[in-house]
C-alpha positions in Angstrom: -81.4 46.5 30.8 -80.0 43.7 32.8 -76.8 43.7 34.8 -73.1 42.1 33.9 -72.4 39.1 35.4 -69.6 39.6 38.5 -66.3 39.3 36.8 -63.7 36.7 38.4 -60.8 37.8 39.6 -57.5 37.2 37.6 -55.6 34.3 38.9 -52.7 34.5 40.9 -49.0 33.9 39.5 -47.0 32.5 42.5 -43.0 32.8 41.5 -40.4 30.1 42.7 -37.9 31.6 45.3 -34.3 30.6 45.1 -34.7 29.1 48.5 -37.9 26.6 47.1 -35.2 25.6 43.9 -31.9 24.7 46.6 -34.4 22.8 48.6 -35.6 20.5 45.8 -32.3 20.1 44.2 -30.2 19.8 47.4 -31.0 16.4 47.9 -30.4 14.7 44.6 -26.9 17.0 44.6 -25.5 15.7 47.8 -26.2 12.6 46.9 -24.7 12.5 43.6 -21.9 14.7 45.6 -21.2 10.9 48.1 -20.8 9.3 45.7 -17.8 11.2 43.5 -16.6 11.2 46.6 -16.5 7.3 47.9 -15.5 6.7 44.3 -12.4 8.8 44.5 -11.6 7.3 47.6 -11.6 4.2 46.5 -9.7 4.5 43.5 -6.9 6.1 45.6 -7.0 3.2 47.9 -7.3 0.9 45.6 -3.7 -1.0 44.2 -3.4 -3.7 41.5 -2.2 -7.0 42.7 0.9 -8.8 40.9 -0.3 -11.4 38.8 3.2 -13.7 38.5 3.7 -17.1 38.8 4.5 -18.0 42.5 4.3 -14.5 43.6 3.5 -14.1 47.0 1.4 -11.3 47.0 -0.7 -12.4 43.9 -4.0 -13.9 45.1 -4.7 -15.2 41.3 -4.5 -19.0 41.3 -1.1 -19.2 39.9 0.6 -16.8 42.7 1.5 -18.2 46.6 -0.4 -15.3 48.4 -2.4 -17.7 50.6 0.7 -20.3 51.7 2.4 -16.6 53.1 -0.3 -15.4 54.8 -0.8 -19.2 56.4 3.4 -18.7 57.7 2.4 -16.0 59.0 -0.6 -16.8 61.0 1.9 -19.4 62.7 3.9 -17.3 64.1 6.4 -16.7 61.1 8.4 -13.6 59.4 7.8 -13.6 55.9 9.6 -11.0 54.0 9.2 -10.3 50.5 12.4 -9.5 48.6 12.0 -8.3 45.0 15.8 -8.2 44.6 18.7 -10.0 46.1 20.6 -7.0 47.7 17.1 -6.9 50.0 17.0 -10.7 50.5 20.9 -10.8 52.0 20.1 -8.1 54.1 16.7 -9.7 55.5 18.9 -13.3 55.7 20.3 -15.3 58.7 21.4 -18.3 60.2 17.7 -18.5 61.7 15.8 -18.3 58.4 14.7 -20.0 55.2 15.2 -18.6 51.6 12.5 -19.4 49.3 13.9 -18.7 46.1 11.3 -18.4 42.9 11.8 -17.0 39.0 15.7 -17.8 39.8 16.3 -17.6 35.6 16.1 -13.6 36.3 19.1 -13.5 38.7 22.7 -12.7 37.0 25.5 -14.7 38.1 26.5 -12.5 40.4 23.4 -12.4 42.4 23.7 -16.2 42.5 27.1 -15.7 44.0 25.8 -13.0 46.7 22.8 -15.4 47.7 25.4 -18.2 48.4 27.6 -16.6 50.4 24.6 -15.5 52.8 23.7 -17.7 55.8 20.5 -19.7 56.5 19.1 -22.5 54.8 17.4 -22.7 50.8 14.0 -23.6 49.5 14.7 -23.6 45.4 11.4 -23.9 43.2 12.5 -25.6 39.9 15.8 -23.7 39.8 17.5 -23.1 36.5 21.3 -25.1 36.0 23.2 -21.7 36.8 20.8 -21.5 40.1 21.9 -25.3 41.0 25.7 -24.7 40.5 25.8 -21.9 42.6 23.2 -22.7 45.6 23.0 -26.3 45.5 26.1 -28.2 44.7 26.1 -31.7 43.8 22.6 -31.6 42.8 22.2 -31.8 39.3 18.7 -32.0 36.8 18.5 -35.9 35.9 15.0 -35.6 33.7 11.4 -34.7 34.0 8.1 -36.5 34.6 4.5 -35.5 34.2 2.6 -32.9 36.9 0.7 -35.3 38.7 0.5 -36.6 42.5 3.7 -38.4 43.9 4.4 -40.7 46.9 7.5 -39.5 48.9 9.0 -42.7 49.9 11.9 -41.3 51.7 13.5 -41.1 54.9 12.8 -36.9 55.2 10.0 -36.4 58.1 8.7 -33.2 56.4 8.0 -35.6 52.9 6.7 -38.1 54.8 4.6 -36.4 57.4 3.1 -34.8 54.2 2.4 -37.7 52.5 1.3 -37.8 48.7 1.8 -34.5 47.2 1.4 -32.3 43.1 5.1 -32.8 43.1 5.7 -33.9 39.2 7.7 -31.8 37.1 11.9 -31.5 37.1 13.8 -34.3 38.2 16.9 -34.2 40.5 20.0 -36.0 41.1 22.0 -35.8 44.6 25.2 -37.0 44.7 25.1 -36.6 49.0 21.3 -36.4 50.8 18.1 -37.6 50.5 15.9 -38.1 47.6 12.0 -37.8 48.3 8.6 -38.3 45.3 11.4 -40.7 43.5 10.3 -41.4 39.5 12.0 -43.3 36.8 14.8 -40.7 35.7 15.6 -39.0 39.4 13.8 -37.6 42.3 11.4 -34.3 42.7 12.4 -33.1 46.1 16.6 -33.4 46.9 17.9 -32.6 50.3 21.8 -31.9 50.9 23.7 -30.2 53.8 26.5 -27.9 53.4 28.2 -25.3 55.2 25.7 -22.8 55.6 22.8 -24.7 56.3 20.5 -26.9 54.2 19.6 -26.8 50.6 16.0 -27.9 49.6 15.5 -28.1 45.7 11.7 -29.0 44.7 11.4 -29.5 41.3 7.6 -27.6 40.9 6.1 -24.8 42.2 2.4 -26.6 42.6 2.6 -27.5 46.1 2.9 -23.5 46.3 0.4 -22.2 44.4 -2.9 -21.0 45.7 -5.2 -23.4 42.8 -3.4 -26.4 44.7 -2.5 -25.3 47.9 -5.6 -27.7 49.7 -4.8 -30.5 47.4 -3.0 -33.7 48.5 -0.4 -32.8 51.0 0.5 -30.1 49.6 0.1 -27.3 52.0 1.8 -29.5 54.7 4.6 -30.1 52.6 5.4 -27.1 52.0 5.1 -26.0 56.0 7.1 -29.1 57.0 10.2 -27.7 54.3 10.2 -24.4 56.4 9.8 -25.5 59.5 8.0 -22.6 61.3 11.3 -20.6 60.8 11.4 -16.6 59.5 10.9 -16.8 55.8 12.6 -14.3 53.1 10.6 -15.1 50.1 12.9 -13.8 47.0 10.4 -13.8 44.1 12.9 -11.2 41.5 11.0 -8.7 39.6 12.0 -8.9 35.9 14.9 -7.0 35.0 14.9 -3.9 33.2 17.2 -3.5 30.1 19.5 -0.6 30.5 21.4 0.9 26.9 21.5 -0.5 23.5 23.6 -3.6 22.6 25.0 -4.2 19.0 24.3 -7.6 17.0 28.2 -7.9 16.7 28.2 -7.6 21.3 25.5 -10.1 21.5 27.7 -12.7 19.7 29.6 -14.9 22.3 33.3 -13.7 22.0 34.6 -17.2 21.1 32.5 -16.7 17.3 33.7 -12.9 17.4 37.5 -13.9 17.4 36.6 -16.6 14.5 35.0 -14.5 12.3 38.5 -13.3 11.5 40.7 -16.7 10.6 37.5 -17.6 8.4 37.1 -14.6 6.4 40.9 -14.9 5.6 40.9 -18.8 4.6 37.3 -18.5 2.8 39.7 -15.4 0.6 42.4 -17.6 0.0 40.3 -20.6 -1.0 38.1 -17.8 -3.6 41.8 -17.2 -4.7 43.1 -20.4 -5.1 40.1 -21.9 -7.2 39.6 -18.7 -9.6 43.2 -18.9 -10.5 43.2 -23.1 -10.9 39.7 -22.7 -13.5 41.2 -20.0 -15.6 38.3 -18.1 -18.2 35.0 -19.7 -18.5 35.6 -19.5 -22.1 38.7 -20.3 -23.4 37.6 -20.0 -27.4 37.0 -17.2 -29.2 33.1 -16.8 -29.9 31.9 -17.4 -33.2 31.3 -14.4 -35.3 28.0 -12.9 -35.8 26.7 -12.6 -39.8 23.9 -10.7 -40.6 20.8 -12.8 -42.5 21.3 -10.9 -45.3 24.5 -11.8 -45.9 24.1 -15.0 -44.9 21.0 -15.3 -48.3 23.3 -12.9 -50.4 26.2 -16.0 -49.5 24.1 -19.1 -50.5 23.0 -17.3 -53.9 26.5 -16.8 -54.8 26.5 -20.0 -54.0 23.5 -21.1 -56.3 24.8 -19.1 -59.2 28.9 -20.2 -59.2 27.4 -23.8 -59.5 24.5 -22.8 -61.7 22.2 -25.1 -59.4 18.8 -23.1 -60.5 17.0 -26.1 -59.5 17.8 -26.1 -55.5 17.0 -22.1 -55.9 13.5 -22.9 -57.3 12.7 -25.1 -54.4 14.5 -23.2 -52.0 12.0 -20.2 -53.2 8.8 -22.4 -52.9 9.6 -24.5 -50.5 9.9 -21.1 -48.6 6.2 -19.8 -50.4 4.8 -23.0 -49.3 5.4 -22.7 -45.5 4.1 -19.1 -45.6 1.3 -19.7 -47.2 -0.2 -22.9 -45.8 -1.1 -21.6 -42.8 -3.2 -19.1 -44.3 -5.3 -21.8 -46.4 -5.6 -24.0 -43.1 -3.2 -26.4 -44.5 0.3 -28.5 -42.9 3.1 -30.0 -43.9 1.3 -33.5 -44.7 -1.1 -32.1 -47.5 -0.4 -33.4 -51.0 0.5 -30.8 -54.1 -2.9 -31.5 -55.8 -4.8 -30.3 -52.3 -2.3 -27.4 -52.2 -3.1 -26.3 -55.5 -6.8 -26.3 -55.4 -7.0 -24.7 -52.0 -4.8 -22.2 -53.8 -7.2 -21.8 -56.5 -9.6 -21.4 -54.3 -8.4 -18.2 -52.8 -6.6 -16.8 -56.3 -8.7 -18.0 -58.7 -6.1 -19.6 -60.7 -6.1 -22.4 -62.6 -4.8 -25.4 -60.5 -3.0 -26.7 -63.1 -1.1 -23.9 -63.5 -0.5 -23.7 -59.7 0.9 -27.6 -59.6 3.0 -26.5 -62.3 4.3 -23.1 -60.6 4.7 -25.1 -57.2 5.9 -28.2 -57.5 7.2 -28.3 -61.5 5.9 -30.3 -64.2 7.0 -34.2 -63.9 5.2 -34.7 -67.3 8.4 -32.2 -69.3 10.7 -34.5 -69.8 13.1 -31.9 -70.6 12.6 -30.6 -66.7 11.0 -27.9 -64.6 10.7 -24.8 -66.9 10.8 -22.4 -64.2 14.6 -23.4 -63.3 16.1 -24.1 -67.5 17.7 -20.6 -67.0 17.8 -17.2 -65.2 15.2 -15.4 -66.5 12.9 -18.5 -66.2 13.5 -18.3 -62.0 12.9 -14.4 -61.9 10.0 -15.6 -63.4 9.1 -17.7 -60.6 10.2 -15.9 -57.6 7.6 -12.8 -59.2 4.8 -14.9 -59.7 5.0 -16.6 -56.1 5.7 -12.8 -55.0 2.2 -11.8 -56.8 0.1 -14.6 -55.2 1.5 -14.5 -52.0 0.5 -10.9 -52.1 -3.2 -11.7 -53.2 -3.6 -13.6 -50.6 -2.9 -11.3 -47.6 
C-alpha cells in the first residue's frame, strides 16, 4: 500500500488594516482637498471688472483703465467718483474733472459740478452738460472718427500732434479751437471763473484699443497737465416708484388736452346739428313676393292680357329648365324642343307648340284664347318640369 502524497498547506488570507486603506487614499484626498481649497480662494478674491464705455477701471478695450493707471505712475491723484456728491467733495482749485457718460447726470448735478472749483475735461458732453459746464460753447456738427491735425495755438494739441479726435463738433464763441473740420472744431478751450473748460468731442484718445495710437495718449496727458485727477464716470441711475403715462407727458400737452377736448365737442356739436338725419325720406315699404305675383295677376286678368301671362309662365319654365338640358339664353325654340324631347320623351312638335305657341294658327296661340286654355298650360309646364328633376 503506498503512502499519500504530503498535503500543502492552505494559503494564507492576509486582511487590509485601516491604517494600509488611509495610507493609499491619503494622498489622492489631500490633493483633491488643495485644490477645493485654492478654488474657493480664488473665487472669493476674484471681482468682475466694469465693462462701460470710458470706464476707468474697465481693462476691456472700450474702458480708460490703462490712461489712469499711466496718471498715476506720474505722480498723479486719480479718484474715481461714481456720483457727483463724491466728485465735489474730491474737487479743488488744484485738480482736473474728467467728466464721462454726462447724459446720466440730472440737472441738478450739472448745477452742483459747476459751482465746484478746478478746471473740466468733458468727453462728448450732452447740450444740458454744455450749458451748464461750458458756456459759450455750443455743438456746431459732426465729422467721421478718423485721425485729425490740431492746428491751433494750444501747446498740449500741438505737442501731441495728430490724434483719433473725429466725432462731435464744437463751436467757442471765446478760446481756442484745436483738430478744426468743415462744420467746427473737436477740441474747444475757454476760461471762466473757476478755472478752465476742456470739451473734446470723442472719447478715443481715451480708450485703452487707442490709447498707443497717433498722439493720443500724449494728448490726453498734455489736457491734464500732471494735476490730481477726479475721474466722474456716473453709474447708471436706478429708477425709484412708478410713473403714470398721463406724468410722463410734458405739462405744456397736459394743460392742452383740456381746451381741445372742449372745441373737438363743440365742432361734433356744431356739424351733427348743421347735417340733420342721414335720411330725410321715408323708406320704401317692404311687399312680400307673393303679393307682389298675386298683384300682377290681378293685373293680367282686369285687362284680360292671357297672352303676356302665357309668356310670363314660360318664359319663367324656360330659364329653369335650360340649365338642366345644358342649354342658354341664345339657343333657338327648335333646339329647345328637341333637347326637351330628349329628356321627356315628347313629341317636339308638341313641345314648340306648348313653348313658344303655334305661328302657323292664324287664329293665335291656343294655350292663351281663354282661361281654362292657360290652366292648361301652366299644368302641363308644371308636369314636365317635374319629369325632369
Amino acid at each position: 500500500m503506498t503512502a499519500a502524497p504530503p498535503m500543502a498547506p492552505p494559503p494564507t488570507v492576509t486582511s487590509t488594516s485601516a491604517a494600509d486603506l488611509w495610507r493609499r487614499v491619503r494622498g489622492p484626498l489631500g490633493f483633491l482637498l488643495a485644490l477645493t481649497v485654492i478654488a474657493v480662494v480664488l473665487s472669493l478674491g476674484s471681482r468682475p471688472y466694469p465693462q462701460g464705455d470710458l470706464d476707468p477701471d474697465s481693462p476691456v478695450p472700450e474702458g480708460a483703465r490703462a490712461l489712469a493707471e499711466v496718471l498715476r505712475e506720474r505722480g498723479g491723484e486719480v479718484t474715481i467718483a461714481r456720483d457727483t456728491a463724491e466728485a465735489v467733495e474730491s474737487l479743488g482749485p488744484g485738480t482736473v474733472l474728467i467728466l464721462t457718460q454726462s447724459h446720466r447726470l440730472l440737472p441738478e448735478e450739472l448745477d452742483r459740478l459747476a459751482a465746484a472749483p478746478g478746471d473740466r475735461l468733458l468727453v462728448q458732453p450732452t447740450t444740458a452738460a454744455l450749458e451748464a459746464l461750458a458756456p459759450g460753447v455750443a455743438v456746431s456738427g459732426r465729422v467721421e472718427a478718423g485721425t485729425l491735425s490740431p492746428r491751433c495755438g494750444l501747446p498740449a494739441a500741438r505737442a501731441a500732434g495728430p490724434a483719433d479726435a473725429g466725432g462731435e463738433l464744437y463751436a467757442v464763441e471765446e478760446g481756442l479751437a484745436c483738430y478744426p473740420a468743415p462744420e467746427g472744431a473737436a477740441l474747444v478751450r475757454s476760461s471762466g471763473d473757476g478755472g478752465t473748460v476742456t470739451v473734446l468731442g470723442t472719447g478715443a484718445p481715451l480708450r485703452n484699443s487707442h490709447l498707443d495710437r497717433e498722439g493720443n495718449a500724449a494728448l490726453a496727458l498734455n489736457l491734464v497737465g500732471g494735476r490730481d485727477v477726479v475721474w466722474l464716470h456716473p453709474d447708471v441711475p436706478v429708477a425709484e416708484g412708478d410713473a403714470t403715462l398721463w406724468e410722463l407727458l410734458p405739462q405744456g400737452i397736459r394743460l392742452s388736452v383740456w381746451p381741445l377736448a372742449f372745441a373737438l365737442a363743440l365742432l361734433a356739436l356744431w356739424r351733427g346739428r348743421r347735417l340733420g338725419p342721414l335720411v330725410a325720406e321715408r323708406l320704401p315699404v317692404v311687399v312680400r313676393a307673393s303679393e307682389t305675383t298675386e298683384g300682377r295677376a290681378g293685373l293680367y286678368a282686369a285687362r284680360r292680357a292671357r297672352d303676356r301671362a302665357a309668356a310670363a309662365l314660360r318664359a319663367g319654365f324656360l330659364d329653369r329648365v335650360r340649365p338642366l338640358l345644358g342649354l342658354n339664353a341664345a339657343s333657338t325654340p327648335q333646339a329647345t324642343a328637341e333637347a326637351l324631347a330628349e329628356r321627356t320623351g315628347e313629341s317636339p312638335d308638341r313641345l314648340l307648340v306648348l313653348l313658344y305657341g303655334d305661328p302657323a294658327d292664324e287664329g293665335g296661340d291656343p294655350h292663351s284664347v281663354d282661361d281654362a286654355a292657360l290652366v292648361r298650360l301652366a299644368d302641363e309646364l308644371d308636369r314636365i318640369e317635374g319629369s325632369l328633376r
